[in-house]
DOFI-750525 format. One record per residue (C-alpha): residue in three letters; x, y, z; residue number from 1. Coordinates in pm, whole numbers, plus 50000, padded with zeros to 5 digits. Layout:
// DOFI-750525
  code     xx     yy     zz  pos
   ALA      X      Y      Z  NUM
...
//
This chain:
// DOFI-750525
  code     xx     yy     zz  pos
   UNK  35603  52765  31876    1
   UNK  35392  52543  31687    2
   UNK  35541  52317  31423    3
   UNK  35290  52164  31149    4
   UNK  35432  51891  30890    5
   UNK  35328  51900  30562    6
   UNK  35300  51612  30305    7
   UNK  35430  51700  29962    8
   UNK  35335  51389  29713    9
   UNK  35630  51341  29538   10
   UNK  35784  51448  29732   11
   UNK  36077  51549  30047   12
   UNK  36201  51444  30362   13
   UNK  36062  51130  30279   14
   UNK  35781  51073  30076   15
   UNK  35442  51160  30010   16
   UNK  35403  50876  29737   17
   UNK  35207  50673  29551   18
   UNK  35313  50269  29448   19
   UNK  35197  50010  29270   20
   UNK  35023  49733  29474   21
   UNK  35374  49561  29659   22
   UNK  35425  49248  29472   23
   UNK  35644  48960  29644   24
   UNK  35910  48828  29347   25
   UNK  35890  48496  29285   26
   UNK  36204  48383  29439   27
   UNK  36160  48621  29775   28
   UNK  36208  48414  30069   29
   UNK  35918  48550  30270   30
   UNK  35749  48291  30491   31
   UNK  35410  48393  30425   32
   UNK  35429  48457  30048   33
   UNK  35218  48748  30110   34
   UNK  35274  49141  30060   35
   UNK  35351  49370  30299   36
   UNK  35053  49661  30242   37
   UNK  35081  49845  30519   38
   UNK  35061  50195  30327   39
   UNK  35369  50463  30399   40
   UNK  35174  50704  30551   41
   UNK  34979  50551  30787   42
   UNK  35253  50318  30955   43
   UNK  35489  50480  30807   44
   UNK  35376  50854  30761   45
   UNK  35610  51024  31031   46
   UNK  35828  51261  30851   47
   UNK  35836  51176  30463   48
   UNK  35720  51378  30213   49
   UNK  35473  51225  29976   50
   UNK  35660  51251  29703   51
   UNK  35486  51256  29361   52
   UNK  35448  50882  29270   53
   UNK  35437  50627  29481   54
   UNK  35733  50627  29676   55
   UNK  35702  50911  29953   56
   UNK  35478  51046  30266   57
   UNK  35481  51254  30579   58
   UNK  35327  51266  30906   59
   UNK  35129  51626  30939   60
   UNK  35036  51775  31251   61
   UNK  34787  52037  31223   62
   UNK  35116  52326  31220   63
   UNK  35456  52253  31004   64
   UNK  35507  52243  30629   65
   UNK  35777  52040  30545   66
   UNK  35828  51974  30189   67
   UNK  35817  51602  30098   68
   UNK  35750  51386  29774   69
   UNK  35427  51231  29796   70
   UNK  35518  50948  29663   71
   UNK  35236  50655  29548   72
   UNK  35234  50324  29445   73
   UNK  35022  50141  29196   74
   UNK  34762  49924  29238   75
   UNK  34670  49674  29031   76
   UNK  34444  49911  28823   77
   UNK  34708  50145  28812   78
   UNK  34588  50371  28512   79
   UNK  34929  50355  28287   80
   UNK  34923  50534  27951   81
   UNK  35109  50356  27670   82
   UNK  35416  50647  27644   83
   UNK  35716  50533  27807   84
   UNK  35961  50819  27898   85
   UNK  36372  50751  27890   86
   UNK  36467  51073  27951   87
   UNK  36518  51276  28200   88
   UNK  36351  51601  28075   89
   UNK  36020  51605  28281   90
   UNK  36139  51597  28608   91
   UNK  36357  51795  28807   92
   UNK  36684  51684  28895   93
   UNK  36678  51319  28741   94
   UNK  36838  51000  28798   95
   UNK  37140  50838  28588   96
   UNK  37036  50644  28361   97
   UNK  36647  50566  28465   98
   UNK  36370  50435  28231   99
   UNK  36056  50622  28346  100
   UNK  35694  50538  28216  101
   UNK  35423  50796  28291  102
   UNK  35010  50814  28443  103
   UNK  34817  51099  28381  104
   UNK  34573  51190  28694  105
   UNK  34254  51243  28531  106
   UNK  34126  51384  28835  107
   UNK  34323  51761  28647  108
   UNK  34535  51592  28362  109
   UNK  34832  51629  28538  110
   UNK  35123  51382  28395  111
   UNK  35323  51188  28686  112
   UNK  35634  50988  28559  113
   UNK  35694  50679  28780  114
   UNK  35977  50386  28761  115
   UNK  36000  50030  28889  116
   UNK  36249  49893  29145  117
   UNK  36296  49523  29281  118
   UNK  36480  49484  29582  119
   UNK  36489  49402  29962  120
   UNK  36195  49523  30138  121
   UNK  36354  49557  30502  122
   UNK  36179  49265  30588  123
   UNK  36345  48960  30435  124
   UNK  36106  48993  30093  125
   UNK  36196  49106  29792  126
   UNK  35914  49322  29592  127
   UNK  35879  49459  29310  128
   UNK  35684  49812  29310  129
   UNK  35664  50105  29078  130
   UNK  35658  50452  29246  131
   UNK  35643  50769  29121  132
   UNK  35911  51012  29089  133
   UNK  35730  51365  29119  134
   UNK  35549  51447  29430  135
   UNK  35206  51484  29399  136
   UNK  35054  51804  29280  137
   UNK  34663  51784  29299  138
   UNK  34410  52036  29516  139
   UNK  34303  52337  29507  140
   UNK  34526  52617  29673  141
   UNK  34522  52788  29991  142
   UNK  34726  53067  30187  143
   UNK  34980  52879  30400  144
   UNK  34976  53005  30774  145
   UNK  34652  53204  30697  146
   UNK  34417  52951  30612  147
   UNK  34383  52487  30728  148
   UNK  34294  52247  30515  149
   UNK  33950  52221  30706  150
   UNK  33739  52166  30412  151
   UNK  33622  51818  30401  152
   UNK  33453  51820  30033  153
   UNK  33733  51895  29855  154
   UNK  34130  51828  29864  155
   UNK  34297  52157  29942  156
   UNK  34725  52226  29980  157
   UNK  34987  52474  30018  158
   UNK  35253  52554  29807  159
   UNK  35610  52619  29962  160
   UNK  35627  53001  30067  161
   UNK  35274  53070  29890  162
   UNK  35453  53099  29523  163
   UNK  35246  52873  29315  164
   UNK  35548  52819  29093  165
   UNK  35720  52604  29396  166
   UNK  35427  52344  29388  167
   UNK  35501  52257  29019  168
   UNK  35866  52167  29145  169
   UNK  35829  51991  29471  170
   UNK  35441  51941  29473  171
   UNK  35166  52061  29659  172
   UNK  35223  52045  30085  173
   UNK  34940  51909  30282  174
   UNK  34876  51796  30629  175
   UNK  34895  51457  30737  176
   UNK  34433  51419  30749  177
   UNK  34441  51594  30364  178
   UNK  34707  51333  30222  179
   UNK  34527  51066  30423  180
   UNK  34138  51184  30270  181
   UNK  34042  51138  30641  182
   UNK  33841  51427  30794  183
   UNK  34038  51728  30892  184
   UNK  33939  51638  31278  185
   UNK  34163  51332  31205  186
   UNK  34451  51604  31242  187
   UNK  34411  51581  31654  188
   UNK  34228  51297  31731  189
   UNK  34321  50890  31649  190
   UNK  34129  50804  31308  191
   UNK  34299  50459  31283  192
   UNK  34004  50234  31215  193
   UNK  33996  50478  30869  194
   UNK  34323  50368  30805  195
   UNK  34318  50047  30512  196
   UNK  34645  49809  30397  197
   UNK  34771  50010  30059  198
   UNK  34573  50348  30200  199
   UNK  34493  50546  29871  200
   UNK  34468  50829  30028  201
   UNK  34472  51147  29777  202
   UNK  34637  50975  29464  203
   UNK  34489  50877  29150  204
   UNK  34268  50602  29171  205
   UNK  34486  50216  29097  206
   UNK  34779  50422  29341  207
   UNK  34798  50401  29704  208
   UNK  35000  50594  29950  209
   UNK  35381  50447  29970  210
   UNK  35435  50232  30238  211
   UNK  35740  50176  30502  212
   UNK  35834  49868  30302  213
   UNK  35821  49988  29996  214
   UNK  36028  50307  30080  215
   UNK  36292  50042  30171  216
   UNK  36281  49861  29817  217
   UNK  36353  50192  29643  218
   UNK  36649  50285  29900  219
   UNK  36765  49911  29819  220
   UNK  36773  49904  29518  221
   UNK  37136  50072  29447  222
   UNK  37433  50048  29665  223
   UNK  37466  50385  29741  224
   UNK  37158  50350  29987  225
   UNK  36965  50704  30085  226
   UNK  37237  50872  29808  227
   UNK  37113  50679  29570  228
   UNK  36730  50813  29667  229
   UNK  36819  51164  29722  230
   UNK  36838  51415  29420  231
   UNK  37156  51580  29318  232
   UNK  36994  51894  29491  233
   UNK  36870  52097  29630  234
   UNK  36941  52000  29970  235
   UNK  37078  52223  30261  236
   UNK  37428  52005  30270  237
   UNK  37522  51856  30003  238
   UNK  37332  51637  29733  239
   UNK  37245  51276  29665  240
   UNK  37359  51054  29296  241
   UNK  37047  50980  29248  242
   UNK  37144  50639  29091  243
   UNK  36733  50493  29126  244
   UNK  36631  50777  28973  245
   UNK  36380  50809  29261  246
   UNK  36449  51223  29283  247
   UNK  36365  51244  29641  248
   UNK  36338  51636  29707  249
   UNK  36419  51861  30018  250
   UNK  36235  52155  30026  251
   UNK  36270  52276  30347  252
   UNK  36017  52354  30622  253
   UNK  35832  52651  30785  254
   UNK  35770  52685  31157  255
   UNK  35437  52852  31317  256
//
């Protein structure tokens, strides 16, 4: 039986995400003084989901969908618009008491809300980053199980049980070469020379994919560690708080 992981941006085992360039605070300890940019799903990629902003991202073989948050990261040219959200409305399952600002993708228009956290970045450095809080939900759609995402000159994904209505809630699912933008033989054979420091991967341009670090700033940032990350449901056993307001999703998984 063949198992195939699938990336969903935004979300989410872990995360499929997108951040904000990592940016070392001013008082961080860190030796170097430099950022850690080694993106979360190249180094870091094994089993998160991407979960929609910056904060989330899986490791794919070419068989299981598992569904993540892709999460991303900003870069510096991050393209912020000038709303700032403080509710909790457009996004499922929200955090207590979170102040969320928003991107829109203008790849399809789609509106990602995203937050900031500054914490301990597992390494001795404390960052600052701002991640998204939806998975990511860009490409075109194809039959899960029926059909890969072979199709190197466009972004294709799958949506959770082939009901379209599931990628609007966790995002869409994609294997591990798809989230990367690597070519789909990268699936079964090493492509790390493609790999880059803050990989962009498939987010909006100014976001990269979340990195192993940064995941760690977001689950440091409360004291409730992962409960604080996880969403108040739906998971198999139990639920998070949510206290970041980080909404990390579990959507489950299918086997092949």
């Amino acid at each position: 039986m063949k198992k195939k992981i699938l990336f969903g941006i935004v979300a989410s085992a872990l995360v499929l995400g997108c951040s904000d360039p990592v940016k070392p605070d001013a008082d961080s300890s860190s030796s170097s003084g430099t950022s850690i940019t080694s993106s979360s799903s190249t180094k870091s990629s094994s089993s998160t989901a991407l979960s929609s902003s910056s904060s989330d991202g899986l490791n794919s073989s070419s068989s299981t969908a598992k569904s993540s948050s892709s999460v991303a990261t900003s870069s510096s040219s991050q393209p912020k618009s000038s709303s700032s959200y403080k509710t909790q409305d457009d996004i499922p399952i929200g955090g207590i008491n979170t102040v969320y600002d928003s991107i829109y993708d203008p790849r399809d228009d789609h509106k990602y809300l995203y937050s900031t956290y500054t914490a301990n970045n597992g390494y001795g450095t404390i960052l600052t980053i701002s991640v998204m809080v939806q998975n990511l939900d860009y490409a075109e759609v194809i039959t899960l199980g029926a059909e890969e995402q072979d199709d190197d000159t466009k972004v294709e994904k799958y949506c959770y049980n082939d009901i379209p209505q599931n990628c609007d809630f966790y995002g869409g699912l994609y294997q591990w070469a798809e989230m990367m933008n690597l070519p789909y033989e990268c699936n079964t054979i090493s492509c790390a020379h493609l790999i880059q420091d803050q990989h962009q991967g498939i987010c909006p341009d100014g976001w990269h994919l979340i990195t192993n670090p940064e995941m760690w700033v977001i689950i440091n940032s409360t004291d409730e560690g992962i409960e604080g990350v996880k969403s108040q449901g739906p998971w198999a056993i139990g639920g998070g708080r949510n206290t970041s307001g980080f909404t990390l999703l579990g959507g489950g998984e299918k086997n092949k």
